[in-house]
Short mmCIF file of the C-alpha atoms (twelve columns), coordinates in Angstrom:
data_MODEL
# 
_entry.id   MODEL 
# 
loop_
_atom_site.group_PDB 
_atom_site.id 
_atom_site.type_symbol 
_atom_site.label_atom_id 
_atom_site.label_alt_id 
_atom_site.label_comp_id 
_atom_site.label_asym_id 
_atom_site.label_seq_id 
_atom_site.Cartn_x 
_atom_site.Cartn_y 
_atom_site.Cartn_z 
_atom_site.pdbx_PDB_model_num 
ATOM 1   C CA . UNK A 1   140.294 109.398 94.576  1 
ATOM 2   C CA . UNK A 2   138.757 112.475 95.887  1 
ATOM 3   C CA . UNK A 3   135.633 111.976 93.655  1 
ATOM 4   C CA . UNK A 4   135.347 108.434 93.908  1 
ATOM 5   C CA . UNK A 5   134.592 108.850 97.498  1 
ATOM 6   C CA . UNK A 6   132.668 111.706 97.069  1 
ATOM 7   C CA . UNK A 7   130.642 109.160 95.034  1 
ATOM 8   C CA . UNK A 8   130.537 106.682 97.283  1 
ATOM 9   C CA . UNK A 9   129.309 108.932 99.806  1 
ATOM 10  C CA . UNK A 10  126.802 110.100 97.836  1 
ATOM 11  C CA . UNK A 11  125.431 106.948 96.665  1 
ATOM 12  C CA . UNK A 12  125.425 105.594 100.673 1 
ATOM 13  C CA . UNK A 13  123.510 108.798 101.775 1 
ATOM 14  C CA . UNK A 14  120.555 108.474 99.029  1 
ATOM 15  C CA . UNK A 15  120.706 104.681 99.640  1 
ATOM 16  C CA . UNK A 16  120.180 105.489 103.156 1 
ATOM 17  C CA . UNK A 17  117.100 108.333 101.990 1 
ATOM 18  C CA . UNK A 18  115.358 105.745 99.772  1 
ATOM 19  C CA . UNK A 19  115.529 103.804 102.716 1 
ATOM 20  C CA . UNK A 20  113.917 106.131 105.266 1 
ATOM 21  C CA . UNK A 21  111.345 107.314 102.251 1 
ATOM 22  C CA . UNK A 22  110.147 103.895 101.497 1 
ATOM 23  C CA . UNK A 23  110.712 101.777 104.899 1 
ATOM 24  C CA . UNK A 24  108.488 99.108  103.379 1 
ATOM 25  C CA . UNK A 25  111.198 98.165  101.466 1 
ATOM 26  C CA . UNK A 26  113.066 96.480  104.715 1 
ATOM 27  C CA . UNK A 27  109.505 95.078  105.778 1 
ATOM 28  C CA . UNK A 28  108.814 93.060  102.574 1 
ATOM 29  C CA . UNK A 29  112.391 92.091  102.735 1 
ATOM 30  C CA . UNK A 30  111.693 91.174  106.492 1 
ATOM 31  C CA . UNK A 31  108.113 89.429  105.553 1 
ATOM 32  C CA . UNK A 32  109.760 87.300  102.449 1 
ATOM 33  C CA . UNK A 33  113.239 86.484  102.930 1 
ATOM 34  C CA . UNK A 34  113.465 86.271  106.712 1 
ATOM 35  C CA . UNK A 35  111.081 83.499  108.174 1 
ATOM 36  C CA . UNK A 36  113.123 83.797  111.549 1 
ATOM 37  C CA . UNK A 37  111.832 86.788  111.973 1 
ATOM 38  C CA . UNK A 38  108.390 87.547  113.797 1 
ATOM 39  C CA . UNK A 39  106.400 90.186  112.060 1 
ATOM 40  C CA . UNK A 40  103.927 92.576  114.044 1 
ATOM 41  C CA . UNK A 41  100.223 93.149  112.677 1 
ATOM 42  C CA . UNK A 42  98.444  96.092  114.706 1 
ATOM 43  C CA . UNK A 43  94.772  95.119  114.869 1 
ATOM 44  C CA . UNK A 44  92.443  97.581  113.193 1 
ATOM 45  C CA . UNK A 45  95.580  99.741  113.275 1 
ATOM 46  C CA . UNK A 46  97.226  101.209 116.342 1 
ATOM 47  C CA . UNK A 47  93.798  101.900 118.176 1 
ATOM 48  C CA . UNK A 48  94.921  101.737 121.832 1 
ATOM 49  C CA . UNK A 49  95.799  105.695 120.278 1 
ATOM 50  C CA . UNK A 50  93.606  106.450 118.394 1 
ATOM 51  C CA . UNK A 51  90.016  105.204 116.976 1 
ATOM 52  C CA . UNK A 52  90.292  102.230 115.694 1 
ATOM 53  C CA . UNK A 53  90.238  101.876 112.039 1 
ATOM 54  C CA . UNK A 54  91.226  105.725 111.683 1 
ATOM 55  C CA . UNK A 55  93.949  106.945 109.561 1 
ATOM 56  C CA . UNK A 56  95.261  108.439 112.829 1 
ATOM 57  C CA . UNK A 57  95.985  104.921 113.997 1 
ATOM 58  C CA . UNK A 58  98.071  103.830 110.887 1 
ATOM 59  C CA . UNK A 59  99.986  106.677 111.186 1 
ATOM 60  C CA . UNK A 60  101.059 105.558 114.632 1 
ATOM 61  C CA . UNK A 61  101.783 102.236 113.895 1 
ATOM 62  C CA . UNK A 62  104.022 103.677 111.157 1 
ATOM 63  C CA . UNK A 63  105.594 105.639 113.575 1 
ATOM 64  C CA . UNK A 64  105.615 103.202 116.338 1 
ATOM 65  C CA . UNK A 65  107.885 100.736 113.533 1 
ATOM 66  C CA . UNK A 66  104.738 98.034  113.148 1 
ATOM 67  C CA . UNK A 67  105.787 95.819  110.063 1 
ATOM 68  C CA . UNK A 68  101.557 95.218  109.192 1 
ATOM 69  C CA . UNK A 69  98.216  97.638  110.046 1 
ATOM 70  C CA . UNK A 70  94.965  95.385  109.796 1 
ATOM 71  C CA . UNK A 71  92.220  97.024  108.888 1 
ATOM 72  C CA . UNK A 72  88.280  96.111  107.876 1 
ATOM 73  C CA . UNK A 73  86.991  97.148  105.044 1 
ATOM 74  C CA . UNK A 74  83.006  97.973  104.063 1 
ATOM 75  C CA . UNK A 75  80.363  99.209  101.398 1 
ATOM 76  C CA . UNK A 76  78.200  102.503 102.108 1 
ATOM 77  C CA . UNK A 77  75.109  102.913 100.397 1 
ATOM 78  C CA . UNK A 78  76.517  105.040 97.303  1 
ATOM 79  C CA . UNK A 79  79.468  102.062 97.162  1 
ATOM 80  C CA . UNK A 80  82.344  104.234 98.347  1 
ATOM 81  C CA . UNK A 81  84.783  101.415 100.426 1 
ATOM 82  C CA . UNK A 82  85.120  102.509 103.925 1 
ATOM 83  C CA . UNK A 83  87.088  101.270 107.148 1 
ATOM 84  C CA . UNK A 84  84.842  100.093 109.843 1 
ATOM 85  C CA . UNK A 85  84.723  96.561  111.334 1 
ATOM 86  C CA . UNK A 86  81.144  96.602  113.069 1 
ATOM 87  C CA . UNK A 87  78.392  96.153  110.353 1 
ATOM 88  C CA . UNK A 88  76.898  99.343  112.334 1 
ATOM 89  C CA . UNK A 89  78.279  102.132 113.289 1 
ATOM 90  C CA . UNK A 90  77.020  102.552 116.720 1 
ATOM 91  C CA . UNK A 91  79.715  101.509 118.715 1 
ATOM 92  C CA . UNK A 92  82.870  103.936 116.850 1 
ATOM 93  C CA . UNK A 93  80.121  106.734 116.330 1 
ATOM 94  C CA . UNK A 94  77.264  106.607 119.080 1 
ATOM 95  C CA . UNK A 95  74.238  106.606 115.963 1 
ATOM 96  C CA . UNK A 96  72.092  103.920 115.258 1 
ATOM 97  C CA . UNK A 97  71.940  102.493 111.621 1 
ATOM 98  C CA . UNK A 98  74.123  100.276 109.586 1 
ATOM 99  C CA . UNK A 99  77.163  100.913 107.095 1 
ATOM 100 C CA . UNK A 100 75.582  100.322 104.414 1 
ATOM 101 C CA . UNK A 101 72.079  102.264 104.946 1 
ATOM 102 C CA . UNK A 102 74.390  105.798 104.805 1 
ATOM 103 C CA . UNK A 103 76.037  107.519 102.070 1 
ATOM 104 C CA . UNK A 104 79.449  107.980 102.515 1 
ATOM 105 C CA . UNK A 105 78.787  112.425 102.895 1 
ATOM 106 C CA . UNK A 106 76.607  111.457 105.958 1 
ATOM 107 C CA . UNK A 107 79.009  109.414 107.500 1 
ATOM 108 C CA . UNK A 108 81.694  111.992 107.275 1 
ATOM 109 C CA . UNK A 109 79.333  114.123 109.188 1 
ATOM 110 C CA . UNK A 110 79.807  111.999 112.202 1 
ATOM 111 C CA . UNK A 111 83.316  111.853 114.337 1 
ATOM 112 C CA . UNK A 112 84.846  108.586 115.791 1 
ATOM 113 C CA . UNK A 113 84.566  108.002 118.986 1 
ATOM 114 C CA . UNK A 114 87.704  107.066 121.331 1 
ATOM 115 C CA . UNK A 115 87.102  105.837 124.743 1 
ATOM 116 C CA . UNK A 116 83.314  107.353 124.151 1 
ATOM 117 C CA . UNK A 117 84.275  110.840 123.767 1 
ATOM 118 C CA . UNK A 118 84.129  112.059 119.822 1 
ATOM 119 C CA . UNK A 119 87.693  112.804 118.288 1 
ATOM 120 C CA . UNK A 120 89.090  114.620 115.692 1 
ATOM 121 C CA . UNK A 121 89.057  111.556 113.336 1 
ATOM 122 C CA . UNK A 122 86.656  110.662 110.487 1 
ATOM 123 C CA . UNK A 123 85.896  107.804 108.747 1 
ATOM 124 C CA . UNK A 124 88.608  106.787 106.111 1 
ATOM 125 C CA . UNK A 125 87.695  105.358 102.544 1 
ATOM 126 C CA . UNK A 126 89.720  102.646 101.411 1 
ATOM 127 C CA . UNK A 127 91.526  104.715 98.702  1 
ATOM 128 C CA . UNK A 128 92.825  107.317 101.667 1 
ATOM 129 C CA . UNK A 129 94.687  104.392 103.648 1 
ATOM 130 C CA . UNK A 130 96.335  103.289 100.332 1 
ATOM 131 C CA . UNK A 131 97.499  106.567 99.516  1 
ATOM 132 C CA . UNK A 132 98.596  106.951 103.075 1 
ATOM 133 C CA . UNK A 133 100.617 103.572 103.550 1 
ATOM 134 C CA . UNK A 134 102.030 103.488 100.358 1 
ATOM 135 C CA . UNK A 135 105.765 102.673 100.972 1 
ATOM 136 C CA . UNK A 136 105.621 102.846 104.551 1 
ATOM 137 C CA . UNK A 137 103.721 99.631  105.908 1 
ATOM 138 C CA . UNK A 138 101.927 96.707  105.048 1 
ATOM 139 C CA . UNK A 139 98.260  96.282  105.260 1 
ATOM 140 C CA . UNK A 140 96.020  93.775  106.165 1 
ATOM 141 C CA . UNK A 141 92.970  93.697  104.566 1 
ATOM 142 C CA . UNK A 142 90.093  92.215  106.311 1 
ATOM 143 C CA . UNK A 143 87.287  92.475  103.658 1 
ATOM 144 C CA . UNK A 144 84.201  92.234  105.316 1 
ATOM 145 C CA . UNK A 145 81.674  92.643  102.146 1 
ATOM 146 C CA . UNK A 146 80.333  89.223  100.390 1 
ATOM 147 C CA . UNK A 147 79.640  90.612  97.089  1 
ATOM 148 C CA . UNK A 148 81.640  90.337  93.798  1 
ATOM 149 C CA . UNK A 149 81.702  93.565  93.477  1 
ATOM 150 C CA . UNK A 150 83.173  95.454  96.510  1 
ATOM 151 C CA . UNK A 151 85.454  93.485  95.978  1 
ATOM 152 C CA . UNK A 152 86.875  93.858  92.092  1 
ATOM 153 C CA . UNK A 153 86.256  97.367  93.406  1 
ATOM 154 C CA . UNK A 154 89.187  96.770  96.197  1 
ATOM 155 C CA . UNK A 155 91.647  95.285  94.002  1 
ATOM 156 C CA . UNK A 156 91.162  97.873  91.471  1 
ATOM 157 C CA . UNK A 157 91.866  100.680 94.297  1 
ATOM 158 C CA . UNK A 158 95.234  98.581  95.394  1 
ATOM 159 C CA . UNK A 159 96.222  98.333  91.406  1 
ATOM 160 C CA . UNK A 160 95.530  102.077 90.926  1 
ATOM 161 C CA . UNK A 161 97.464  102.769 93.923  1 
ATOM 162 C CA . UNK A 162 100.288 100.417 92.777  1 
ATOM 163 C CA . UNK A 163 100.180 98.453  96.540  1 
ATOM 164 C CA . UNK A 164 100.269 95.191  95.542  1 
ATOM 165 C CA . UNK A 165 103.021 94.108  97.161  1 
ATOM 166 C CA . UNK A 166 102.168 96.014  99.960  1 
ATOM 167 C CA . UNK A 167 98.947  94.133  100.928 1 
ATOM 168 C CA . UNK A 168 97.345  90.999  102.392 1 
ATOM 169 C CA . UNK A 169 94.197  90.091  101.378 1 
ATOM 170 C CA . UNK A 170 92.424  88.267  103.655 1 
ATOM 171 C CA . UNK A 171 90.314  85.253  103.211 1 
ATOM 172 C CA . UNK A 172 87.918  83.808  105.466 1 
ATOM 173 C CA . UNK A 173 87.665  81.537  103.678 1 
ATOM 174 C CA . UNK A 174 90.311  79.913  101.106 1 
ATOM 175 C CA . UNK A 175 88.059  78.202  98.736  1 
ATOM 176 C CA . UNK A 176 87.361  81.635  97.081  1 
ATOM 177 C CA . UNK A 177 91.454  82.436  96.722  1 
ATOM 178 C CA . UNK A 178 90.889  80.857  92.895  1 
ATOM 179 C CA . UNK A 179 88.333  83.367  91.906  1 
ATOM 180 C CA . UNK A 180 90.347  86.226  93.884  1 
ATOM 181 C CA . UNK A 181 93.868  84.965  92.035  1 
ATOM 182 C CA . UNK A 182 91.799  84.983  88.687  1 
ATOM 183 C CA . UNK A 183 90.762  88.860  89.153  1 
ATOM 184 C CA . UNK A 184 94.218  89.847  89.495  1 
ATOM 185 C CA . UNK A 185 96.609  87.365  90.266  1 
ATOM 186 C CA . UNK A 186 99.147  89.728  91.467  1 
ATOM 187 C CA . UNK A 187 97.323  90.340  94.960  1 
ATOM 188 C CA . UNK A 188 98.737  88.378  97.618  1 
ATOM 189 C CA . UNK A 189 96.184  86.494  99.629  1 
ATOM 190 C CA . UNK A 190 96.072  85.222  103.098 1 
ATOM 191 C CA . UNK A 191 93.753  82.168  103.450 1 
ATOM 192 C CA . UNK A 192 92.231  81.545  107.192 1 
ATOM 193 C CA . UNK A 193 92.724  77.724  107.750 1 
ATOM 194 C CA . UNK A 194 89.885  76.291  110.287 1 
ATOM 195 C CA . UNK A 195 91.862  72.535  110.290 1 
ATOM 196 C CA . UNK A 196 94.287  70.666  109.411 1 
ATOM 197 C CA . UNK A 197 92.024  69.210  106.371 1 
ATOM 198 C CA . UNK A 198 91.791  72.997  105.235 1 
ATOM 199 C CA . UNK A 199 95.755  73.402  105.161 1 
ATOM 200 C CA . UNK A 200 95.982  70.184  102.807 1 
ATOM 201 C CA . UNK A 201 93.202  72.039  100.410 1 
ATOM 202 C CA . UNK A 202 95.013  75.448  100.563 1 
ATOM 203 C CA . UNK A 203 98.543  73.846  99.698  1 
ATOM 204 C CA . UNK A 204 96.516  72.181  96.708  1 
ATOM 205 C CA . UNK A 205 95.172  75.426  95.975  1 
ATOM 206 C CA . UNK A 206 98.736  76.659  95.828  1 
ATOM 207 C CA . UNK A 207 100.043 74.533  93.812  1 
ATOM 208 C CA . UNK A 208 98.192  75.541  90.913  1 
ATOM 209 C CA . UNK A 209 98.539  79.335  91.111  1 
ATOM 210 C CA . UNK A 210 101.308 79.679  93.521  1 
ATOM 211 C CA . UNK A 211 102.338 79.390  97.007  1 
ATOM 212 C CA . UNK A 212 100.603 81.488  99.654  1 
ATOM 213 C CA . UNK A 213 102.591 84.047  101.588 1 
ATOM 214 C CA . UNK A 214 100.857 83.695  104.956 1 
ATOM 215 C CA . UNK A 215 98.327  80.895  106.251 1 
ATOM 216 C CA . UNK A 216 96.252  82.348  109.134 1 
ATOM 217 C CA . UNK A 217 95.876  79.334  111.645 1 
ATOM 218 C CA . UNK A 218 93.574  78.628  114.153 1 
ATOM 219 C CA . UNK A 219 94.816  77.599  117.510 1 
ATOM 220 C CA . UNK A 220 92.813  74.743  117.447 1 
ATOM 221 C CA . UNK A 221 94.504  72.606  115.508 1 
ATOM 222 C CA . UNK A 222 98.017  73.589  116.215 1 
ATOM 223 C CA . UNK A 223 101.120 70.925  115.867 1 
ATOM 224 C CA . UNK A 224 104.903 71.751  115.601 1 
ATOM 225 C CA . UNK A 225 105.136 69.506  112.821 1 
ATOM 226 C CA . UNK A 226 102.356 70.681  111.043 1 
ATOM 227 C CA . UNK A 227 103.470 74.342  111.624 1 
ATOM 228 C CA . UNK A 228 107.122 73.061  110.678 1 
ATOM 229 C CA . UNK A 229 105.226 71.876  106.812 1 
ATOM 230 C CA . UNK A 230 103.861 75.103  106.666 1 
ATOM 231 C CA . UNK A 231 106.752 77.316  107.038 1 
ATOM 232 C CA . UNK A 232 108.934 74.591  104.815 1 
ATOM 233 C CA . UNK A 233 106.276 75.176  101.874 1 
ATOM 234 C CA . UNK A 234 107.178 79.026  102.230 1 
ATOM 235 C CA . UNK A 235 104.437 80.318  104.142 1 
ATOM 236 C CA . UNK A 236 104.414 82.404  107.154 1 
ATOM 237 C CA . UNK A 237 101.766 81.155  109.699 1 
ATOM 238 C CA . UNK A 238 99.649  84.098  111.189 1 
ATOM 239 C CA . UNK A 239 98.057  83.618  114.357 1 
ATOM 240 C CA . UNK A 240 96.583  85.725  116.900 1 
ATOM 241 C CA . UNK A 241 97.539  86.742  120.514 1 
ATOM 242 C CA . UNK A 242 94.213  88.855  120.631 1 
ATOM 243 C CA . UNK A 243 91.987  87.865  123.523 1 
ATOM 244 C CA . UNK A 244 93.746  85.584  125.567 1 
ATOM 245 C CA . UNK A 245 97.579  86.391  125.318 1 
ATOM 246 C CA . UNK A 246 97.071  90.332  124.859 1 
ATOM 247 C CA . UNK A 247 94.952  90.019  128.037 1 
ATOM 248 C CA . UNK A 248 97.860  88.516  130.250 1 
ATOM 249 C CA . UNK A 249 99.705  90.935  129.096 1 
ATOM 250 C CA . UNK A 250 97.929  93.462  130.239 1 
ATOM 251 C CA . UNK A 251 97.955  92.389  133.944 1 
ATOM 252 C CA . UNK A 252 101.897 91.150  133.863 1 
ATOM 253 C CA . UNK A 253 104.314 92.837  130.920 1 
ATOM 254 C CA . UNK A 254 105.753 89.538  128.495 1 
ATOM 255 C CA . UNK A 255 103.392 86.919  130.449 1 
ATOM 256 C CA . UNK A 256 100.978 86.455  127.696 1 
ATOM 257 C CA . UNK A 257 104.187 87.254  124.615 1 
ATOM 258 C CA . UNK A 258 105.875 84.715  126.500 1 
ATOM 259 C CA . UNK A 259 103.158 81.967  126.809 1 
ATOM 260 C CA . UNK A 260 102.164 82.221  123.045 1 
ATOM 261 C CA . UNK A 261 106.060 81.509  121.652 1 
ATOM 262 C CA . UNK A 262 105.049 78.040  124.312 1 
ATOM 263 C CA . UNK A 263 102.027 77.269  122.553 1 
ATOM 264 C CA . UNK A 264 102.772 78.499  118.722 1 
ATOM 265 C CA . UNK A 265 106.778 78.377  118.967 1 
ATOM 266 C CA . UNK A 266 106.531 78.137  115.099 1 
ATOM 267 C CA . UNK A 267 104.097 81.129  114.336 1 
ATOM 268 C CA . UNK A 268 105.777 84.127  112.874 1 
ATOM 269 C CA . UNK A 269 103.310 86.633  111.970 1 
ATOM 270 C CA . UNK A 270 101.510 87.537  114.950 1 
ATOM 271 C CA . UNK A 271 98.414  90.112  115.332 1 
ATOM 272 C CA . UNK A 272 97.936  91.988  118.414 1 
ATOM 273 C CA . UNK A 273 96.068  95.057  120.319 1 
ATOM 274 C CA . UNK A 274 99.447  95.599  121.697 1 
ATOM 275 C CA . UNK A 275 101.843 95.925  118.753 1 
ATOM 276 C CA . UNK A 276 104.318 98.449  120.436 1 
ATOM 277 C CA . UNK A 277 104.589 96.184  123.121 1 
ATOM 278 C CA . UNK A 278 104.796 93.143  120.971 1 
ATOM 279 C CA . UNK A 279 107.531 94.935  118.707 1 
ATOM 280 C CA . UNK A 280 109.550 95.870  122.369 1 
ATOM 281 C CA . UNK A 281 109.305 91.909  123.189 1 
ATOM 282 C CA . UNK A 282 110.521 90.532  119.661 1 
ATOM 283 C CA . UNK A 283 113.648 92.258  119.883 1 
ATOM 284 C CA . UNK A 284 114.537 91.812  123.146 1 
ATOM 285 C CA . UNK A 285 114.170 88.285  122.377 1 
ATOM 286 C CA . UNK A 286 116.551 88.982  119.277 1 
ATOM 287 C CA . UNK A 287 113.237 87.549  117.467 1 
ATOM 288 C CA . UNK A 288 112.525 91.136  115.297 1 
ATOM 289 C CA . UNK A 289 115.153 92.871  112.650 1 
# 
């Protein structure tokens, strides 16, 4: 008896290690089998922190318990995959010049900036946020590049990193999700919907080579019983509370959380500059594991 609960103790505490080792586990169990549930993306990372797009700021939203990290992805001149959302790099580094008119050994010469002031923070490749999320968040990829080859150069770096069930790859737009599905058809991909029309094309789409996990939805043409179709097909529906809602919240706490469950009641992946406070809200509400 003894050593059968010795066992049993045993087997709960490394249950309980493999748990806090890999706590992606519990979000792709969140993201897949519990629809209920409202999952958190941190826009270009937790930047509110740290520089946007830095591996500083997907550390904290690991930290901070954030189910998804978006982050933008880019080409340097030598065709090394970077994270940086501007085309330039002016804005997160104060120089002149485009992304893809540097190497990636110049750009490493040149700190992100937070709140204007340089940090300690450089710019990450691609390959450094996989190895760094790997079993402990999901990530959003927001692929800015238009060329075949970036991207086969993306999913090879999620393949070789063995994250693909770990990441979204984002589509702008969903007529391409064929050619991305024939690459490697074990990639997830979120389409962006700009209608109604383009939700009919994307379940069509799905049906021959498989249902979508998320369907990023535009505001625009938002109906409960459209949302209600979407989320009965097995997709989550990904909108944003960037801009407007993350704004009210800023001048009143749960004003702009609480006005966005009013206006997208059905929406259950939602992206934010706030995600701490977002994540806070959601399970107060009971609406978060």
């Amino acid at each position: 008896m003894k050593r059968y609960l010795s066992f049993m103790l045993l087997a709960g505490t490394l249950s309980v290690q493999a748990q806090q080792t890999e706590p992606v586990k519990s979000i792709l169990d969140e993201f897949y089998h519990h629809p209920e549930h409202i999952m958190v993306a941190a826009h270009r990372a937790a930047h509110t922190k740290y520089p946007e797009n830095s591996l500083a700021a997907v550390k904290e939203a690991i930290a901070q318990g954030i189910d998804i990290a978006e982050v933008d992805v880019r080409e340097t001149k030598d065709n090394v995959l970077i994270l940086m959302h501007d085309k330039d790099i002016q804005r997160m580094t104060g120089k002149p010049g485009l992304v893809r008119d540097f190497t990636y050994a110049a750009l490493q010469q040149l700190p992100l900036l937070f709140n204007g002031q340089p940090s300690t923070e450089k710019i990450p490749t691609f390959d450094e946020l996989l190895k760094l999320a790997k079993g402990k968040i999901m990530i959003d990829v927001d692929f800015k590049e238009g060329r075949k080859e970036p991207a086969q150069q993306a999913i090879e770096l999620i393949v070789a990193n063995k994250m693909q069930d770990q990441v979204l790859f984002f589509l702008y737009d969903h007529r391409y999700a064929p050619l991305l599905h024939e690459w490697n058809p074990a990639i997830p991909i979120m389409p962006r919907a700009h209608s109604a029309a383009e939700i009919r094309d994307i379940w069509q789409i799905g049906e021959k080579q498989g249902k979508f996990p998320a369907i990023h939805i535009d505001d625009s043409f938002y109906s409960d019983t459209l949302m209600q179709k979407i989320t009965s097909n097995g997709s989550r529906i990904w909108t944003n509370a960037l801009g407007k809602y993350d704004n009210m919240e800023k001048v009143t706490a749960d004003s702009g959380f609480d006005q966005l469950r009013k206006d997208a009641r059905y929406a259950n992946a939602v992206q934010t500059d706030h995600p701490e406070k977002l994540l806070a809200y959601l399970r107060k509400k009971g609406l978060h594991k």
